[in-house]
N, C-alpha and C positions, 0 to 999 in steps of 0.2 A: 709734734715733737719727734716721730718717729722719720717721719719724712725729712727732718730738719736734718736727724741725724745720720741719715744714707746720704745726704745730699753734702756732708759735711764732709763724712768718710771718699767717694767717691769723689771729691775734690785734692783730700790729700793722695789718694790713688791713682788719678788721672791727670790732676792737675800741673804735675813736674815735668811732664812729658810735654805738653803744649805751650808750658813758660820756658823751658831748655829750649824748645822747638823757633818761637820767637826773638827770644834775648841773647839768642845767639848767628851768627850768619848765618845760620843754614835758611833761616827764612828769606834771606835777600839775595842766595844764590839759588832759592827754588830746588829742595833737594825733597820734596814732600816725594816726588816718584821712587825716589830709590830708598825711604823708610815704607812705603806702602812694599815694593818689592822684597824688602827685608821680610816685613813682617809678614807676608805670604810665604815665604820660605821657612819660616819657623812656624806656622802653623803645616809644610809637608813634613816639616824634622818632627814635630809632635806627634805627626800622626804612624811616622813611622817609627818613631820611639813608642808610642803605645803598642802597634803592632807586636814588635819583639819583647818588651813588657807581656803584650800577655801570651804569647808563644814562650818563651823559656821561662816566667817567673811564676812557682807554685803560688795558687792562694792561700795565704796563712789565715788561717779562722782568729787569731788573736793578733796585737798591736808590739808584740815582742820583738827583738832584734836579730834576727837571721841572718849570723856575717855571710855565710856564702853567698845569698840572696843577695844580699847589698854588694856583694862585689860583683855580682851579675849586673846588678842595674847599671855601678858603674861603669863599666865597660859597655854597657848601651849607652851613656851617658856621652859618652866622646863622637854619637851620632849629631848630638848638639853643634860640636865642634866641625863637626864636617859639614853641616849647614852652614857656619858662619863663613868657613872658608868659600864653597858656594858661591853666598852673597857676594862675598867679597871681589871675588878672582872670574867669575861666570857671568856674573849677570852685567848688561849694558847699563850704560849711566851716563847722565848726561854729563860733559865736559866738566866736570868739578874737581877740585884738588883732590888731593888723597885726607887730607885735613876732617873735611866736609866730607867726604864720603865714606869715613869710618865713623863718623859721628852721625849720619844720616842713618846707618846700617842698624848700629846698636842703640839708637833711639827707637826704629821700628820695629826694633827685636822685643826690645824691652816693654813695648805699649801692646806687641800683642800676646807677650806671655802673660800682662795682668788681664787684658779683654778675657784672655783666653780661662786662667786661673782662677782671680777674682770679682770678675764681675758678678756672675749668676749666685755668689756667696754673700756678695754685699748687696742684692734687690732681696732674695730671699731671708737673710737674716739681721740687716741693720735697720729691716722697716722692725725687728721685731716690739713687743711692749719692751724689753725687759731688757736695760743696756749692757754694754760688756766692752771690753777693750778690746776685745779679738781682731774686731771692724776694725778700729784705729791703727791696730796694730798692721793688721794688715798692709795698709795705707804706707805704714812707714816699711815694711819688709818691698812692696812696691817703689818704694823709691833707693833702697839697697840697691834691688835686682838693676835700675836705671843707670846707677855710677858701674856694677856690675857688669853689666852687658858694655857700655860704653869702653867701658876700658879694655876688655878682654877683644873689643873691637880694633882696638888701639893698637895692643898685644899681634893681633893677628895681622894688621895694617906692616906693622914692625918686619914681622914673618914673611910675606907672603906678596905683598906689594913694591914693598923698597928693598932697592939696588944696595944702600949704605945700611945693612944688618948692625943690627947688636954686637959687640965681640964674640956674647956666649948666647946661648938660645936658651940656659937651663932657665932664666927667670919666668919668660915665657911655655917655657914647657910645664915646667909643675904649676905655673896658672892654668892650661890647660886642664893638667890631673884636677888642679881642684875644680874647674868647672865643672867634670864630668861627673866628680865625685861628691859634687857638695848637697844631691838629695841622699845619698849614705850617711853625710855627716850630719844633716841635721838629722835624719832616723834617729843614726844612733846616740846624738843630744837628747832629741827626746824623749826615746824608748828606751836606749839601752843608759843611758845614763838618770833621765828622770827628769829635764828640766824643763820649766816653763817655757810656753812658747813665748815671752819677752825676753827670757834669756836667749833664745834661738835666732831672735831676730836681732838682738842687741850682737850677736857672734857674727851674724850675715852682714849687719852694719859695718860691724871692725874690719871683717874681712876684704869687704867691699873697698872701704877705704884705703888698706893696705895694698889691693891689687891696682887701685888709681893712683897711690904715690909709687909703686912701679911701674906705671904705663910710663908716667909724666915722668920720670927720670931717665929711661930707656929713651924717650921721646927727644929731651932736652938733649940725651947723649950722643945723638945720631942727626941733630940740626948740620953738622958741619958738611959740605958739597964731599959728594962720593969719590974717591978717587983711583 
């Protein structure tokens, strides 16, 4: 039963990424190189986000909500963003639209921040006796962080790629701020305000969603030939 139930979880967690990956072109235009590139790049953006993580951030002996602290992280947090651009704007790739290449980018962002976050959480604690929704839960904040990544790929596609810009850049800008910023805000959901972590994930959900109906209309708004 325990095996059943890692095995269950780690489908909802894993699973989204390999059915996106499929049931969309990117499988028939062969884009697996430039999500494996991706997500090699977000494992150097990790590592040097940890770095200055633990170079300027005190260790707090308690789970309390330290705003200075959290506005320290976020502003390490916009390391995130200089990665994506990275990927985006640096790395070679094989002859594919912009299309497929922003959705290549933020598919292998988003498979290796769950590899990287919760895998070793769901072998060590969904084999456990004793169930919990934490695992599932998980599963579903992984597939957040998926429409998440994807779209903020979008966002950056908008930015940084194309010739025919946005009129304004703030929509994309303060998506930016919140990416950088959004392990602060769930800290302070769940330390400094108190809430369950179903609420935190249910917040990451909304969020997620609202930053893909801004990608997809910025998107839609900028179909017309550049002139």
């Amino acid at each position: 039963m325990t095996v059943f139930h890692f095995f269950n979880c780690a489908i909802l967690t894993f699973g989204p990424h390999a059915v996106y990956y499929s049931a969309t072109p990117l499988s028939e235009y062969d884009t697996l190189g430039t999500s494996v590139k991706a997500a090699l790049v977000y494992l150097g953006t990790t590592l040097v986000k940890l770095v200055c993580l633990a170079t300027f951030l005190k260790v707090s002996e308690n789970d309390s909500f330290d705003p200075s602290q959290e506005l320290l992280k976020a502003l390490i947090g916009f390391v995130d963003v200089a990665g994506l651009y990275f990927a985006s704007t640096q790395l070679t790739h094989r002859n594919i639209s912009q299309n497929h290449k922003f959705q290549a980018i933020g598919l292998g962002w988003a498979f290796s921040d769950s590899v990287l976050h919760r895998l070793a959480p769901l072998w060590v604690g969904a084999r456990g006796l004793e169930f919990t929704w934490d695992y599932i839960l998980q599963g579903v904040e992984a597939n957040a962080n998926l429409v998440f990544s994807i779209s903020l790929a979008a966002l950056g596609s908008l930015m940084w790629l194309r010739k025919n810009k946005p009129k304004t850049l703030i929509p994309i800008n303060v998506c930016a701020g919140i990416v950088a910023s959004m392990p602060s805000i769930t800290s302070y959901l769940r330390w400094g305000l108190g809430w369950h972590f179903s609420k935190v994930v249910g917040f990451q959900l909304i969020t997620s969603l609202v930053i893909a109906f801004i990608s997809w209309q910025l998107f839609s708004a900028c179909q017309k030939p550049y002139a």
